[in-house]
Structures are given as structure tokens and as C-alpha cells.
Backbone atoms as SQL, in Angstrom:
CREATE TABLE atoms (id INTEGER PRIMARY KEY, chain TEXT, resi INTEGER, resn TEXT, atom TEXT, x REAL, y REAL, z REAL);
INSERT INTO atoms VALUES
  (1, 'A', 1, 'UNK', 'N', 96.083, 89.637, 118.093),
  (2, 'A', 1, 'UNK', 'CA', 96.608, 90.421, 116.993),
  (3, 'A', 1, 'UNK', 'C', 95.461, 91.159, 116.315),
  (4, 'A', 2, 'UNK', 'N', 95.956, 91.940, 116.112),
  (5, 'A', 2, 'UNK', 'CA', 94.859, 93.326, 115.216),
  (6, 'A', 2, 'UNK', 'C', 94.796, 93.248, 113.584),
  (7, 'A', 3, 'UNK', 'N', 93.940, 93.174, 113.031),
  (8, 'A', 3, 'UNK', 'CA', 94.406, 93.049, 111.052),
  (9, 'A', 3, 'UNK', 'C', 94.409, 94.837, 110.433),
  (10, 'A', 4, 'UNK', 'N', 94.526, 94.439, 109.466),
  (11, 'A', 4, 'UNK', 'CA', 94.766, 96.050, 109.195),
  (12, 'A', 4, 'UNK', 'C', 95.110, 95.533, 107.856),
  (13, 'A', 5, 'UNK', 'N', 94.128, 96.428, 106.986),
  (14, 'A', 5, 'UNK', 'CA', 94.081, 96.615, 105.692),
  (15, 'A', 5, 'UNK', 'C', 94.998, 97.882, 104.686),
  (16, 'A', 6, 'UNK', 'N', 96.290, 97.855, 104.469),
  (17, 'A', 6, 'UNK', 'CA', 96.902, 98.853, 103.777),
  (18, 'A', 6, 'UNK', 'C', 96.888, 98.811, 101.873),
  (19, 'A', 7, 'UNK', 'N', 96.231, 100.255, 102.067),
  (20, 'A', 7, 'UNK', 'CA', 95.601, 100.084, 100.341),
  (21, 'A', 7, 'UNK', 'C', 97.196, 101.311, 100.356),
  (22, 'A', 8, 'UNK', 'N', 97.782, 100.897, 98.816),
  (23, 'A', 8, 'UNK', 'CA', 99.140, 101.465, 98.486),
  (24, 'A', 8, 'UNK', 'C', 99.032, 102.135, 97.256),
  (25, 'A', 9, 'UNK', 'N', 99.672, 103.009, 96.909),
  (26, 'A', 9, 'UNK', 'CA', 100.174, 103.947, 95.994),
  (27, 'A', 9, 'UNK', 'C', 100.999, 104.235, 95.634),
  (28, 'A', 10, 'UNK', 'N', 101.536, 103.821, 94.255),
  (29, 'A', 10, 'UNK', 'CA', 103.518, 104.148, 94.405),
  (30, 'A', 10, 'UNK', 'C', 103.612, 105.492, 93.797),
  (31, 'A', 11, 'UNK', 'N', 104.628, 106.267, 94.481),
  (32, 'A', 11, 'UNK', 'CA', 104.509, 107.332, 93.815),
  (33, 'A', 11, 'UNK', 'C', 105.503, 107.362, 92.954),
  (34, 'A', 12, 'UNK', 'N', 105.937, 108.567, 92.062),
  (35, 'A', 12, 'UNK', 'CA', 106.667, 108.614, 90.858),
  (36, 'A', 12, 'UNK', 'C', 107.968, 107.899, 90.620),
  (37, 'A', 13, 'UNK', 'N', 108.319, 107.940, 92.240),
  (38, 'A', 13, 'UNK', 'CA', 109.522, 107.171, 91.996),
  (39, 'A', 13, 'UNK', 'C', 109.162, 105.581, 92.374),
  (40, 'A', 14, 'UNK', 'N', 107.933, 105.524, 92.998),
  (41, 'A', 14, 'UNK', 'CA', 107.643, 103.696, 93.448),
  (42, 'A', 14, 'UNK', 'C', 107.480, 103.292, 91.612),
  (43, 'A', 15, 'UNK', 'N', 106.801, 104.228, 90.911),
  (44, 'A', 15, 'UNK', 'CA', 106.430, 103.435, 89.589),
  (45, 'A', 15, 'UNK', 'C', 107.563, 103.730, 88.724),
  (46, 'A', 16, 'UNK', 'N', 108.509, 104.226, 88.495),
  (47, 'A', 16, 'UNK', 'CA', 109.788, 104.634, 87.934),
  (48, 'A', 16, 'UNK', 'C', 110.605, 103.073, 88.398),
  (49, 'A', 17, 'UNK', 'N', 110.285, 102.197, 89.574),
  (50, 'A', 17, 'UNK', 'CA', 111.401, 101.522, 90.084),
  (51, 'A', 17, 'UNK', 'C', 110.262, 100.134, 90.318),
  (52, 'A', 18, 'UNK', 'N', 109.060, 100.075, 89.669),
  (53, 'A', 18, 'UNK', 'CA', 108.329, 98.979, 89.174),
  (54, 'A', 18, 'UNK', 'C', 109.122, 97.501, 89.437),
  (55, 'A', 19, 'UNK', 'N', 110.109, 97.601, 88.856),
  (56, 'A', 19, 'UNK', 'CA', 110.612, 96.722, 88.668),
  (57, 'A', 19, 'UNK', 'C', 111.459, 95.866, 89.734),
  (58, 'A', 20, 'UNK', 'N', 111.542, 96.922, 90.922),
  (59, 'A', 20, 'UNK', 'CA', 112.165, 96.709, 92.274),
  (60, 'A', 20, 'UNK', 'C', 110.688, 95.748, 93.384),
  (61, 'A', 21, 'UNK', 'N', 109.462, 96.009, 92.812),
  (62, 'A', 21, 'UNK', 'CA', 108.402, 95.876, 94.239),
  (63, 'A', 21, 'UNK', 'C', 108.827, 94.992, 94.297),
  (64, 'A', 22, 'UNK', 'N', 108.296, 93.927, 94.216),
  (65, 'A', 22, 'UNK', 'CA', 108.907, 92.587, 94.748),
  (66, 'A', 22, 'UNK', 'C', 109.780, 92.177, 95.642),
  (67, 'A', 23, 'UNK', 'N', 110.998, 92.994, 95.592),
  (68, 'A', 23, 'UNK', 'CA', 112.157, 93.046, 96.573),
  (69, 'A', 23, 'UNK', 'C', 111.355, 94.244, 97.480),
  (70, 'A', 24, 'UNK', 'N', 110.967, 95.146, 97.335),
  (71, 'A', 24, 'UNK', 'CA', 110.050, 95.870, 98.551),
  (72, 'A', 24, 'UNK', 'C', 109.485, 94.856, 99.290),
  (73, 'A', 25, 'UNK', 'N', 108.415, 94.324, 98.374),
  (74, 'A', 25, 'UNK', 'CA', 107.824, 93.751, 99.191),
  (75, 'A', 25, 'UNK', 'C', 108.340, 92.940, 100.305),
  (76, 'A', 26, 'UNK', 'N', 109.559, 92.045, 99.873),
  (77, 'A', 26, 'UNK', 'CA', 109.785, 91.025, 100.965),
  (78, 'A', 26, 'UNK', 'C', 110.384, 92.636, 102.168),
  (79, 'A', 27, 'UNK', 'N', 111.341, 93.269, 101.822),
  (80, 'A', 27, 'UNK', 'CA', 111.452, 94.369, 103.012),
  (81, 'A', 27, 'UNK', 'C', 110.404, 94.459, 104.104),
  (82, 'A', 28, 'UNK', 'N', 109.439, 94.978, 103.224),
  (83, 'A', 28, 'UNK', 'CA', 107.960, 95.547, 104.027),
  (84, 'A', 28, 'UNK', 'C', 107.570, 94.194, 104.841),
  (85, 'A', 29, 'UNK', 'N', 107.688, 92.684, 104.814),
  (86, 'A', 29, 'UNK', 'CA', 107.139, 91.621, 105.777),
  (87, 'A', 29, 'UNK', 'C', 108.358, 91.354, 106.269),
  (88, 'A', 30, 'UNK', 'N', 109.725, 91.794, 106.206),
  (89, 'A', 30, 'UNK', 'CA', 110.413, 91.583, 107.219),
  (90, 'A', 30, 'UNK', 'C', 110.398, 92.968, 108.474),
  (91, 'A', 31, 'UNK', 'N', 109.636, 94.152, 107.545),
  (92, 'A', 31, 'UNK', 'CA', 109.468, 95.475, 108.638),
  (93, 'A', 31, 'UNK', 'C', 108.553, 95.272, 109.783),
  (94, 'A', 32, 'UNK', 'N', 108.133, 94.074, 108.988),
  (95, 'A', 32, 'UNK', 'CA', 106.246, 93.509, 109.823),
  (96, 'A', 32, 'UNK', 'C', 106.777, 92.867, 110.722),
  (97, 'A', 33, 'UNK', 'N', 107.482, 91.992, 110.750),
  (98, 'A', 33, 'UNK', 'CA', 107.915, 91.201, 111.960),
  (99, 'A', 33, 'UNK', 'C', 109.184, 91.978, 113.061),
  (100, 'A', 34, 'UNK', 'N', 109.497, 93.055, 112.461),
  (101, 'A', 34, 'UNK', 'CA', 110.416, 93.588, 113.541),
  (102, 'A', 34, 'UNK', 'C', 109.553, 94.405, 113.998),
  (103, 'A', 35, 'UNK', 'N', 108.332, 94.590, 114.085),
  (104, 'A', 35, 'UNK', 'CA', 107.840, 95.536, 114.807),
  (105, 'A', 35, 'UNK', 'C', 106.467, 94.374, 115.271),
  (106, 'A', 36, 'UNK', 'N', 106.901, 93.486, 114.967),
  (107, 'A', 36, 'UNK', 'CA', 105.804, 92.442, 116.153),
  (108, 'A', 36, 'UNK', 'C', 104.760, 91.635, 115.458),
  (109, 'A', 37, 'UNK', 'N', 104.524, 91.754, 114.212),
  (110, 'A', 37, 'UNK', 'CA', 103.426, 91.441, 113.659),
  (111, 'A', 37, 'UNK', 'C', 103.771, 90.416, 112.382),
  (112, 'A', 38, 'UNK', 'N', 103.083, 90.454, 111.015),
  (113, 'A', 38, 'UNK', 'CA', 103.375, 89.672, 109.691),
  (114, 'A', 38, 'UNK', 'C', 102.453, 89.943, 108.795),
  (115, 'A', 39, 'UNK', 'N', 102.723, 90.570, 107.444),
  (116, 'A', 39, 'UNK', 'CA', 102.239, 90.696, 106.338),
  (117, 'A', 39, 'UNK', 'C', 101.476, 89.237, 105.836),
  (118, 'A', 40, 'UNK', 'N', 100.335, 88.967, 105.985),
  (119, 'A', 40, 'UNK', 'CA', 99.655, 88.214, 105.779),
  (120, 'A', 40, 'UNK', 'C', 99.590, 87.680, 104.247),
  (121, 'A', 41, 'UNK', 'N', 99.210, 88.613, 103.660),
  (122, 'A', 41, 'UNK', 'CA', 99.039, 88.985, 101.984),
  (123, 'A', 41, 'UNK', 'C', 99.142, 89.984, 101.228),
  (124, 'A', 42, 'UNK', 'N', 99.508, 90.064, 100.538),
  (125, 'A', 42, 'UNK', 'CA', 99.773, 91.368, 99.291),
  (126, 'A', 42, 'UNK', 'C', 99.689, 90.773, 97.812),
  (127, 'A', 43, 'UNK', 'N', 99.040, 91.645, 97.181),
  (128, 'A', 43, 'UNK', 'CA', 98.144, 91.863, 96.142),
  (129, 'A', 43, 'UNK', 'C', 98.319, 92.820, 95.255),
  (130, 'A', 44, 'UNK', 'N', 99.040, 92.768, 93.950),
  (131, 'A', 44, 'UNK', 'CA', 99.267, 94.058, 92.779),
  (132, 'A', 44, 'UNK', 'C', 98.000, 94.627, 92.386),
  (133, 'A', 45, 'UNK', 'N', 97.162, 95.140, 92.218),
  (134, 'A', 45, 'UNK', 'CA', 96.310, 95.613, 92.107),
  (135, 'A', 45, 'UNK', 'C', 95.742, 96.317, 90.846),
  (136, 'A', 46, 'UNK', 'N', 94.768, 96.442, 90.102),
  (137, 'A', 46, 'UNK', 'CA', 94.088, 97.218, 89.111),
  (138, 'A', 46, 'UNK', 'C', 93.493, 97.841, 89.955),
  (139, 'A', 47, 'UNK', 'N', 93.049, 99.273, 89.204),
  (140, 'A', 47, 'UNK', 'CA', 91.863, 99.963, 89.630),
  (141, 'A', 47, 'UNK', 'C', 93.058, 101.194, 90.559),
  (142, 'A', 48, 'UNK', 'N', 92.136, 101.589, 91.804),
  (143, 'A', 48, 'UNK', 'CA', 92.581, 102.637, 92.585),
  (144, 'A', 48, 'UNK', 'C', 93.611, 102.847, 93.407),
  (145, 'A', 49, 'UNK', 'N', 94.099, 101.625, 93.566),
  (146, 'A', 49, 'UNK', 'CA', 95.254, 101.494, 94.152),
  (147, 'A', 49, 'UNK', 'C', 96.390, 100.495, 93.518),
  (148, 'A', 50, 'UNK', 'N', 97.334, 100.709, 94.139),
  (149, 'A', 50, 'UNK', 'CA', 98.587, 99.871, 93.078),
  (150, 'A', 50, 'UNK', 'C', 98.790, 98.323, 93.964),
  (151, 'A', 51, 'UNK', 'N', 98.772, 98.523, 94.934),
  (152, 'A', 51, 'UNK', 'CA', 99.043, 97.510, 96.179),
  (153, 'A', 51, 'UNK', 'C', 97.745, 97.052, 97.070),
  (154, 'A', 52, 'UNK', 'N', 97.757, 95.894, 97.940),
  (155, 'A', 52, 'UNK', 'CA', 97.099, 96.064, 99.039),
  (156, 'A', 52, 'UNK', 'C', 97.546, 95.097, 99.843),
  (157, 'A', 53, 'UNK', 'N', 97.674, 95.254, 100.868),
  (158, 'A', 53, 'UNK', 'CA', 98.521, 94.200, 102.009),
  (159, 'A', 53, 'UNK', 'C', 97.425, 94.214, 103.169),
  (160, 'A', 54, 'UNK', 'N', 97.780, 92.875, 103.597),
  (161, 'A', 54, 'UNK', 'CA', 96.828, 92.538, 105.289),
  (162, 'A', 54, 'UNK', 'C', 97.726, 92.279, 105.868),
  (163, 'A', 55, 'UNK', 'N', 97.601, 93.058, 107.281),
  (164, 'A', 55, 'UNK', 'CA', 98.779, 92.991, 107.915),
  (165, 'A', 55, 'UNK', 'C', 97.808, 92.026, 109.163),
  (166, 'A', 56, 'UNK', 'N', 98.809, 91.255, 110.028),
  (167, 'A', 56, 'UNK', 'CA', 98.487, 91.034, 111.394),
  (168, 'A', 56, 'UNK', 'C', 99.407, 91.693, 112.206),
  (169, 'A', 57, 'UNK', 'N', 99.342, 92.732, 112.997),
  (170, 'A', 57, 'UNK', 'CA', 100.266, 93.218, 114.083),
  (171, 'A', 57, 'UNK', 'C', 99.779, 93.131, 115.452),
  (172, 'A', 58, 'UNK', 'N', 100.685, 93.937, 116.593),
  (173, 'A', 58, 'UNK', 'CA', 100.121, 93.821, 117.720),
  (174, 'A', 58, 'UNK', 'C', 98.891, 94.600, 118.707),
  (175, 'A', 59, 'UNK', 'N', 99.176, 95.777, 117.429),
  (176, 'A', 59, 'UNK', 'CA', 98.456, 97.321, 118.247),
  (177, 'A', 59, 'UNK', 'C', 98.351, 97.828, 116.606),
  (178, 'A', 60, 'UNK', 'N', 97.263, 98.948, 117.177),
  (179, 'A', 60, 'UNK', 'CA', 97.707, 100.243, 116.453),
  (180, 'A', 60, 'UNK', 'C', 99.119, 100.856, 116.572),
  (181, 'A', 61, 'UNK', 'N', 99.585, 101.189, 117.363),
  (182, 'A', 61, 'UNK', 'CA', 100.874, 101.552, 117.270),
  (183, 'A', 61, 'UNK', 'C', 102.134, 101.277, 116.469),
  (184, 'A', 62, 'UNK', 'N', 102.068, 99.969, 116.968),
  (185, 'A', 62, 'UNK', 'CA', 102.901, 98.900, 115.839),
  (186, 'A', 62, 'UNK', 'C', 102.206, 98.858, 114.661),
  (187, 'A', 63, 'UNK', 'N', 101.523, 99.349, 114.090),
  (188, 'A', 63, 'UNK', 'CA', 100.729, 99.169, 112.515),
  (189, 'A', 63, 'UNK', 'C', 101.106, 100.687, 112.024),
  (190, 'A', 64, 'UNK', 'N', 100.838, 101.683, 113.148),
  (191, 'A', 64, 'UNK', 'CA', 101.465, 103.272, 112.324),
  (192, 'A', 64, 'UNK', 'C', 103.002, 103.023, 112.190),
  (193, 'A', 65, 'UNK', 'N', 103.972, 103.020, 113.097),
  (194, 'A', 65, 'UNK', 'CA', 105.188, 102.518, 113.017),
  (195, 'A', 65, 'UNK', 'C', 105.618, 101.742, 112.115),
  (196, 'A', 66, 'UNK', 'N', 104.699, 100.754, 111.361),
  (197, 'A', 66, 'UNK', 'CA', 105.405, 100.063, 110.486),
  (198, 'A', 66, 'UNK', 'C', 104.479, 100.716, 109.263),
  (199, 'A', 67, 'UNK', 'N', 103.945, 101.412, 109.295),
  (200, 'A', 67, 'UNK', 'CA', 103.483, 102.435, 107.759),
  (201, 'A', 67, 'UNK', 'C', 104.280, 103.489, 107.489),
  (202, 'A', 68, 'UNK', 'N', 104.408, 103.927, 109.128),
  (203, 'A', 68, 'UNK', 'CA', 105.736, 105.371, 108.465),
  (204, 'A', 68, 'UNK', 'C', 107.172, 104.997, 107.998),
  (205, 'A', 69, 'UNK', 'N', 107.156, 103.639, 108.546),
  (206, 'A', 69, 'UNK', 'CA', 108.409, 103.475, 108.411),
  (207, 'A', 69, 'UNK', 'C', 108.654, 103.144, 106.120),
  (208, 'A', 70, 'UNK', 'N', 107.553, 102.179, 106.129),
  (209, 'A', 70, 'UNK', 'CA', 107.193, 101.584, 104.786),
  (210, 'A', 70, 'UNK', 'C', 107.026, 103.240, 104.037),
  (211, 'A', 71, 'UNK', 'N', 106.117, 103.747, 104.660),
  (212, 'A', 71, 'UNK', 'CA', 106.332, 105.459, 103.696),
  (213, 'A', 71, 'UNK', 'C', 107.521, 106.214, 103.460),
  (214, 'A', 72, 'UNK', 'N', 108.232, 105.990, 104.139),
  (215, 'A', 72, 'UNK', 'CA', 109.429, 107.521, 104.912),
  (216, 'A', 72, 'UNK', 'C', 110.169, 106.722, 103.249),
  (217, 'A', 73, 'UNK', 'N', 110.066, 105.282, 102.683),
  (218, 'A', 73, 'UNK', 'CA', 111.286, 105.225, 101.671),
  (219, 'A', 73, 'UNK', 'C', 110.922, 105.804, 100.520),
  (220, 'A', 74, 'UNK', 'N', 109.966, 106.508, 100.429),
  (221, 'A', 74, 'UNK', 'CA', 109.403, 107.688, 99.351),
  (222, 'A', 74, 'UNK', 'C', 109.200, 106.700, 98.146),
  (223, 'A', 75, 'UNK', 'N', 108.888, 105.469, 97.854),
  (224, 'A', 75, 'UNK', 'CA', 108.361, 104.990, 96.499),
  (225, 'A', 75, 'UNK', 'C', 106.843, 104.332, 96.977),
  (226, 'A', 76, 'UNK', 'N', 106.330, 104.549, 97.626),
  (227, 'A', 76, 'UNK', 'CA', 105.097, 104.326, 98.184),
  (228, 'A', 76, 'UNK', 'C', 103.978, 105.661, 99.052),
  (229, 'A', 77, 'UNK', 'N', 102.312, 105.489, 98.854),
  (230, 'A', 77, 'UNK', 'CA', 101.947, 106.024, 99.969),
  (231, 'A', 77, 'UNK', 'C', 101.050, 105.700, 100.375),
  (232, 'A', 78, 'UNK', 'N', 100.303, 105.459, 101.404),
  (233, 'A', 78, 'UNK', 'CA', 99.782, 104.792, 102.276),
  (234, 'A', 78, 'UNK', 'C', 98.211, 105.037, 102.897),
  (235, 'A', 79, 'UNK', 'N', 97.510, 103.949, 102.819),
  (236, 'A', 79, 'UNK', 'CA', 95.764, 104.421, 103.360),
  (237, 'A', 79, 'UNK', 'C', 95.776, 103.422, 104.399),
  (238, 'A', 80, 'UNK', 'N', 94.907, 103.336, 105.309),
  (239, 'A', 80, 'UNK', 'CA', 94.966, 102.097, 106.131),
  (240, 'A', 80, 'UNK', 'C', 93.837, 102.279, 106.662),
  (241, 'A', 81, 'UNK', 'N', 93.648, 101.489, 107.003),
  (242, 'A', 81, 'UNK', 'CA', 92.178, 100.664, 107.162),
  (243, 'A', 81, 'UNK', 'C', 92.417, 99.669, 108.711),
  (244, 'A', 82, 'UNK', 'N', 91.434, 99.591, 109.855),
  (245, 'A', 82, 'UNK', 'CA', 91.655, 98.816, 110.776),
  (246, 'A', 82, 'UNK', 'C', 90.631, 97.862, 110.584),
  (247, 'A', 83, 'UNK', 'N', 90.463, 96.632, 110.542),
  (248, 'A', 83, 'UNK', 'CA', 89.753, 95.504, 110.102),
  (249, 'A', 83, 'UNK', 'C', 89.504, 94.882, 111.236),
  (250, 'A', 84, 'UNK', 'N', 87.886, 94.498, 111.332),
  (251, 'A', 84, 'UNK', 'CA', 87.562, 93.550, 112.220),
  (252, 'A', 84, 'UNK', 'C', 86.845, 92.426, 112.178),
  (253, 'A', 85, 'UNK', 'N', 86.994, 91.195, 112.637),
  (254, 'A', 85, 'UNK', 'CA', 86.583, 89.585, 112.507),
  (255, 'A', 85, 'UNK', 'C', 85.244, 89.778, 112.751),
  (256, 'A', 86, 'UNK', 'N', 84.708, 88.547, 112.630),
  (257, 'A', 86, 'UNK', 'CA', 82.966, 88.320, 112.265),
  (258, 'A', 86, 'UNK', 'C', 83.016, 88.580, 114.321),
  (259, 'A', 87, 'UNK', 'N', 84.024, 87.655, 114.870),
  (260, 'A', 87, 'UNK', 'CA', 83.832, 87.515, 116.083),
  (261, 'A', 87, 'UNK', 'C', 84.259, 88.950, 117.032),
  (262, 'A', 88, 'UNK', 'N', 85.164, 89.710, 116.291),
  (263, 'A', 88, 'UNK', 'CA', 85.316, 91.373, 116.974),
  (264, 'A', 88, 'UNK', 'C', 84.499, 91.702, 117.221),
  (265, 'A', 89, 'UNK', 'N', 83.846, 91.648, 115.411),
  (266, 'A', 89, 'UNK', 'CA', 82.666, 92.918, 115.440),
  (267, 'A', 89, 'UNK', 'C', 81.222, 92.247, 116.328),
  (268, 'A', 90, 'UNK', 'N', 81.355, 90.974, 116.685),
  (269, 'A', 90, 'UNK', 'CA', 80.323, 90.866, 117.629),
  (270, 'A', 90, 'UNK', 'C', 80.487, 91.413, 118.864),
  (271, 'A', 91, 'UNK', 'N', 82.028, 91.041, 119.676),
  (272, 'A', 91, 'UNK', 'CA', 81.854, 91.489, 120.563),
  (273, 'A', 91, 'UNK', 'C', 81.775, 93.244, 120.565),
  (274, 'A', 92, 'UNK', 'N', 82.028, 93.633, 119.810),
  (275, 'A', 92, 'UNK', 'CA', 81.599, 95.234, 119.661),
  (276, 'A', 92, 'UNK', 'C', 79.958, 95.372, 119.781),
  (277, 'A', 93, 'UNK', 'N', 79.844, 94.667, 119.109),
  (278, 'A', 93, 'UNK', 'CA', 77.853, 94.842, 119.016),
  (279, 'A', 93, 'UNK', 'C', 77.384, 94.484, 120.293),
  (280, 'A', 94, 'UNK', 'N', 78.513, 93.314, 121.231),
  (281, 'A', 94, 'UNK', 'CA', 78.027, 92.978, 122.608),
  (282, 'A', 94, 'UNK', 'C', 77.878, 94.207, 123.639),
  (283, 'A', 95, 'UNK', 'N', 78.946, 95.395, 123.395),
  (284, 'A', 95, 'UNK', 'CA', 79.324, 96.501, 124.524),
  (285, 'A', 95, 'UNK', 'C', 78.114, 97.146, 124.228),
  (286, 'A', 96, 'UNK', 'N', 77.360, 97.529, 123.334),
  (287, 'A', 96, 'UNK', 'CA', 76.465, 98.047, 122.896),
  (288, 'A', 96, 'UNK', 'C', 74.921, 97.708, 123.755),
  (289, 'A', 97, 'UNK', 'N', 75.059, 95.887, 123.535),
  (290, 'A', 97, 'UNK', 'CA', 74.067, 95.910, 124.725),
  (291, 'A', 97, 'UNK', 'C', 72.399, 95.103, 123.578);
């Protein structure tokens, strides 16, 4: 499984309907598992972003698919980030040589 860091933004109507995230949220980790993966954690946020979720999925693919899908309901918008383990990023440093 792949991690993936999604930093969130609600837009006028995500912060107009404040009072709904929560019930988003569980949506968005049941969107996670129909497309193969699981919302690890999510986090309300101060500062620059409103949200932030760790996803575990299967691919990139399955991680855009389940962002457009989480975007397309227009009270959110979306940054993402692909995250890698102490042990990834070694073997990355291994191909290198």
C-alpha cells in the first residue's frame, strides 16, 4: 500500500455546511475502501489548511480516483502529497547506488 498525505480546503460551501464534516468525513473513509484502500487519520486543522487525512491506498490511481471523487462534491479542495516510509525512501536511495 502507498500513503498519501491530503491537505484540505473547504470551500464556501464546505465552510457554510461546517457543521456536516464529520458526516463527510465518515463518507470520504468509506470512498477509501471502495476504491481499495483506508483513511488512516484525519485531523481539523489550524493554520493553512482546514483538514488533513493519511490515506493508505493501492496505487496512485486509486488515490486520484478517490480525490476527484471527494472533490467533484464541491464542499472541499484538495492538495496531495505522495508519502514515503523510512524503509521506501531507502530503497529509493538503494536504485541510486
Amino acid at each position: 500500500m502507498a500513503t498519501f498525505v491530503g491537505l484540505v480546503n473547504w470551500t464556501e460551501r464546505g465552510i457554510a455546511e461546517f457543521k456536516d464534516s464529520t458526516k463527510r468525513a465518515a463518507a470520504v473513509a468509506e470512498l477509501a475502501q471502495k476504491h481499495g484502500g483506508r483513511l488512516t487519520s484525519l485531523y481539523w486543522t489550524l493554520g493553512a489548511y482546514d483538514l488533513v487525512g493519511i490515506f493508505d491506498m493501492p496505487d496512485d490511481a486509486s488515490f486520484t480516483a478517490l480525490a476527484l471523487e471527494i472533490g467533484s462534491n464541491g464542499t472541499v479542495r484538495t492538495t496531495s502529497l505522495r508519502a514515503f516510509s523510512e524503509d521506501e525512501f531507502k530503497q529509493i536511495v538503494a536504485k541510486i547506488g
